[in-house]
C-alpha positions as CSV (number, residue, x, y, z in Angstrom):
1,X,-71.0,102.2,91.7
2,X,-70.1,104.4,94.4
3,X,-67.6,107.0,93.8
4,X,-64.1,105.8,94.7
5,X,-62.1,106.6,97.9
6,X,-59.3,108.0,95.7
7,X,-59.4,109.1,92.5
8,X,-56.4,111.0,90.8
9,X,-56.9,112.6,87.5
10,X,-54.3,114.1,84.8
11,X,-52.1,114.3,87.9
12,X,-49.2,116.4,86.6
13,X,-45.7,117.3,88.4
14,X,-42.8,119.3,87.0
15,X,-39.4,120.4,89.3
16,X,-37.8,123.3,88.0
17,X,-40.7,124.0,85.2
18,X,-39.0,126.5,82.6
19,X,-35.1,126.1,83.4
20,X,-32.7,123.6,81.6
21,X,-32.5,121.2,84.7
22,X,-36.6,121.0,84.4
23,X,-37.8,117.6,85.1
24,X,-41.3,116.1,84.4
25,X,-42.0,113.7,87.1
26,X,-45.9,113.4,86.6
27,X,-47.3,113.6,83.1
28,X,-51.0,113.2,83.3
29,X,-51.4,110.0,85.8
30,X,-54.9,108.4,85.9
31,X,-55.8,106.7,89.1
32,X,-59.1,105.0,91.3
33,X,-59.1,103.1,94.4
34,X,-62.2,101.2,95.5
35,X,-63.2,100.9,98.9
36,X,-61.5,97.8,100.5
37,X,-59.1,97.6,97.4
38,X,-55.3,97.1,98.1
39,X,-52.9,98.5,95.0
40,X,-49.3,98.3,94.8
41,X,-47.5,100.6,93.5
42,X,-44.4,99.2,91.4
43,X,-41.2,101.8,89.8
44,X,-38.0,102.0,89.9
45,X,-36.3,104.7,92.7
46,X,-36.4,108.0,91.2
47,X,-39.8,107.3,89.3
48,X,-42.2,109.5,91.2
49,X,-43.7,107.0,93.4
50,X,-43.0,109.1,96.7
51,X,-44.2,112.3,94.8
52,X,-47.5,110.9,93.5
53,X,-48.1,109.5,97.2
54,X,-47.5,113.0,98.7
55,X,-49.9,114.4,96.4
56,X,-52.6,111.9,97.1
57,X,-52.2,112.1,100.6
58,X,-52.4,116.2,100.5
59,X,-49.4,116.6,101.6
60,X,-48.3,118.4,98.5
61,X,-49.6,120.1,95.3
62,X,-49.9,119.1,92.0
63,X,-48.8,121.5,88.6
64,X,-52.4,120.1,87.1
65,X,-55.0,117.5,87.6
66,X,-57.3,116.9,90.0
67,X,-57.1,115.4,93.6
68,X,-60.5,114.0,95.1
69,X,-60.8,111.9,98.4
70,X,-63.7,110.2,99.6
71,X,-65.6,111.9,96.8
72,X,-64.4,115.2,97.5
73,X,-62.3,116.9,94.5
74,X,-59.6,119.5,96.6
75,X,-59.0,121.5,93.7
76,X,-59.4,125.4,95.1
77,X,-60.3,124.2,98.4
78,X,-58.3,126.3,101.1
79,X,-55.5,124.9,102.7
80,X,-57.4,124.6,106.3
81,X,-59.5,122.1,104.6
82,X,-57.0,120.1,102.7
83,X,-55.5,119.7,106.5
84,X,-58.7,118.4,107.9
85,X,-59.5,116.2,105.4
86,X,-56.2,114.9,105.4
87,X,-55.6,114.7,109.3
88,X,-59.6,112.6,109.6
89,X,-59.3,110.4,106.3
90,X,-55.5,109.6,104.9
91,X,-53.1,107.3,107.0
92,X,-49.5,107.3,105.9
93,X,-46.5,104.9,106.4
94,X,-42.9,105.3,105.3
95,X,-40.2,102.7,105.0
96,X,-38.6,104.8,108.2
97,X,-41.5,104.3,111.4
98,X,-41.2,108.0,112.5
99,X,-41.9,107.2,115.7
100,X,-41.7,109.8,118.0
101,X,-38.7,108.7,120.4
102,X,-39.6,110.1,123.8
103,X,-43.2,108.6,124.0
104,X,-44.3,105.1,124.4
105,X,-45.9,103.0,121.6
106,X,-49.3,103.3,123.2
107,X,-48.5,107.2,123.4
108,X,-47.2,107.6,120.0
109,X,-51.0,106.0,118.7
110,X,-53.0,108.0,121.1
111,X,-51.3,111.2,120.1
112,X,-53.1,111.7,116.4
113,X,-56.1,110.8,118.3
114,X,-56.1,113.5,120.6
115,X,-55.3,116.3,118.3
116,X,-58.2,114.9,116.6
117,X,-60.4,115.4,119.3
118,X,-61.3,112.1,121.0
119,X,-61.6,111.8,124.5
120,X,-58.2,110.4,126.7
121,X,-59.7,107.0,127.4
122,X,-61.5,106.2,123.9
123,X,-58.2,107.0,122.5
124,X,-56.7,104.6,124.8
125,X,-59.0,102.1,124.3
126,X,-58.3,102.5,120.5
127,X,-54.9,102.3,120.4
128,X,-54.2,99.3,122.9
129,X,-56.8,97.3,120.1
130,X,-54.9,97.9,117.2
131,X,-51.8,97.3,118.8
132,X,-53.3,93.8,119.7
133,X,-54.5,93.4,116.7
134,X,-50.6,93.4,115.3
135,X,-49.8,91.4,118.0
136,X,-47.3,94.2,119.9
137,X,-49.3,95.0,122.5
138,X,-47.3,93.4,125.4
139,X,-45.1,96.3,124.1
140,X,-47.2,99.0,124.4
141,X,-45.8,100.6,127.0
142,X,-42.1,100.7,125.7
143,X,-40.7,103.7,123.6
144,X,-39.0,103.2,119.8
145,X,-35.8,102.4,120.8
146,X,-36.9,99.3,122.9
147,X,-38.5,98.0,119.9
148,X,-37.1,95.6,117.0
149,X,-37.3,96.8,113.1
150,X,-40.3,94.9,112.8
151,X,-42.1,96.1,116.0
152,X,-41.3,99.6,115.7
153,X,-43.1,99.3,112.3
154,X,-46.2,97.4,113.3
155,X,-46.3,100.7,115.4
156,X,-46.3,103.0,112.9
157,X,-48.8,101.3,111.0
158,X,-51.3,101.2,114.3
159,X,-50.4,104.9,114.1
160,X,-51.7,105.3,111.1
161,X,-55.1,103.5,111.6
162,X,-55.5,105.5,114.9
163,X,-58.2,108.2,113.4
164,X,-59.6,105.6,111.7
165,X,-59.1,106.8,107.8
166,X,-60.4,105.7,104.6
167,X,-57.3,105.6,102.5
168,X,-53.7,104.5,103.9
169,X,-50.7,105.5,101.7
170,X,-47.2,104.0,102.2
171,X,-44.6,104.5,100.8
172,X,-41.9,101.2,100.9
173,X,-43.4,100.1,104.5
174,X,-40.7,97.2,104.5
175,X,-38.0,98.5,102.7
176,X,-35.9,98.6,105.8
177,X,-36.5,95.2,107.1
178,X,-35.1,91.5,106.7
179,X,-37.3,89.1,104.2
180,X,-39.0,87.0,107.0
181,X,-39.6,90.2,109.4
182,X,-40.7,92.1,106.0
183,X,-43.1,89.3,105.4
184,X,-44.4,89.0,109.2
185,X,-45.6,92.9,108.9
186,X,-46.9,93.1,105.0
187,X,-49.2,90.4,107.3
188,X,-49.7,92.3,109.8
189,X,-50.4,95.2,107.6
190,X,-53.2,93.2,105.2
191,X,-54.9,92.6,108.1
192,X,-55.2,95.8,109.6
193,X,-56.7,96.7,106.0
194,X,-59.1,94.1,105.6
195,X,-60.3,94.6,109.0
196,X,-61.1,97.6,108.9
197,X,-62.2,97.8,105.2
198,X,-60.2,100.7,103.9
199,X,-58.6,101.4,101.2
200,X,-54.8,101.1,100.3
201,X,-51.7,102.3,98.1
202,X,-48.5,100.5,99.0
203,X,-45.6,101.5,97.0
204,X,-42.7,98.7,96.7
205,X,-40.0,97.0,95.2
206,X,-40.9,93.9,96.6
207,X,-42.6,92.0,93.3
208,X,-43.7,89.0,95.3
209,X,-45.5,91.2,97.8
210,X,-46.9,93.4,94.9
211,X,-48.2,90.2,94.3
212,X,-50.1,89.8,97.1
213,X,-52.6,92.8,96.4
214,X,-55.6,93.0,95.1
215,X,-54.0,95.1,91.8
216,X,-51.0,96.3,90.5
217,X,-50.3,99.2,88.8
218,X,-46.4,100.4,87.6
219,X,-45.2,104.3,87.1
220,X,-44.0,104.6,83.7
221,X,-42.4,107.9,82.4
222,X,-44.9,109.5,84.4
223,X,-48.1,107.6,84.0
224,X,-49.7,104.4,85.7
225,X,-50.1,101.6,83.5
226,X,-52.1,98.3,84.3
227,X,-49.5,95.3,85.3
């Protein structure tokens, strides 16, 4: 079997460690994600599901455990690499779209691809077919505001395919929206993923969209446990 796109182990989180307000958030959490798989992410709000996504997706540290991406383990890796690694293989989403409101839809996609280094008109090309492939891109050359909820978040999640990464994280992607515009971009975001073949970590609340993965796994008193 090859190794797994992410693989967290002993993962280990403490706020405040050694004053009376300390609080254990992560205490020892096991996790692997296959290529392709999909895994939602199920706990209450305050359980640690946004911490444990930040430190998979490098965008903070964990007290103990390891961290390893794509096969790579990041523990003692410098802080240049982490970036890299996390700029060319993790996506995010959050239940906000983060858009960035003076640029267009097509702009906001080709953005992380030219930071990344790809030419103006492969990024182009790039991000006009992922926005067809969500079906927004008749909108691609409107900014945030002109958008609906659910379009503005089909966005986001093109933005997050844009350098092409082999693990997306998000973090409640349809928290914000209605039931049947929640359900038209969990779609829309499934297929993105089984297009492309990556892997996936989708923290909700929604059961009946946890559901619709490939796995679940729940965040209890600081571990993940099978559902």
């Amino acid at each position: 079997m090859s190794d797994p796109v992410l693989r967290l182990s002993g993962i280990e989180k403490r706020y405040n460690p050694g004053k009376p307000n300390e609080v254990a958030v992560l205490r020892g959490a096991d996790l692997e994600v296959a290529r392709g798989e999909v895994v939602a992410l199920v706990a209450p709000s305050g359980a640690g599901k946004s911490t444990l996504l930040h430190i998979a997706g490098l965008l903070d540290t964990a007290d103990a455990g390891e961290v390893a991406i794509a096969g790579e383990a990041l523990s003692g890796k410098s802080d240049r690499r982490r970036t890299i690694l996390r700029r060319q293989e993790v996506g995010f989403v959050y239940q906000f779209h983060h858009l960035l409101p003076e640029f267009t839809a097509l702009e906001n996609i080709v953005l992380p691809q030219r930071a990344n280094g790809v030419a103006p008109k492969e990024a182009d090309e790039r991000a006009r077919a992922l926005l067809r492939s969500v079906g927004v891109e008749a909108r691609a050359e409107h900014r945030p505001a002109a958008l609906s909820g659910g379009e503005q978040q089909r966005v986001a999640f093109c933005r997050a395919m844009a350098n092409a990464p082999k693990l997306l994280l998000a973090d409640e992607p349809t928290g914000n929206l209605d039931p049947g515009t929640s359900d038209t971009v969990f779609e829309a975001l499934m297929r993105l993923v089984h297009e492309t073949g990556l892997s996936a970590v989708i923290a909700t609340h929604n059961l009946e969209l946890a559901g619709r993965m490939d796995r679940q796994v729940r965040l209890e008193e600081g571990r993940l446990v099978a559902v």
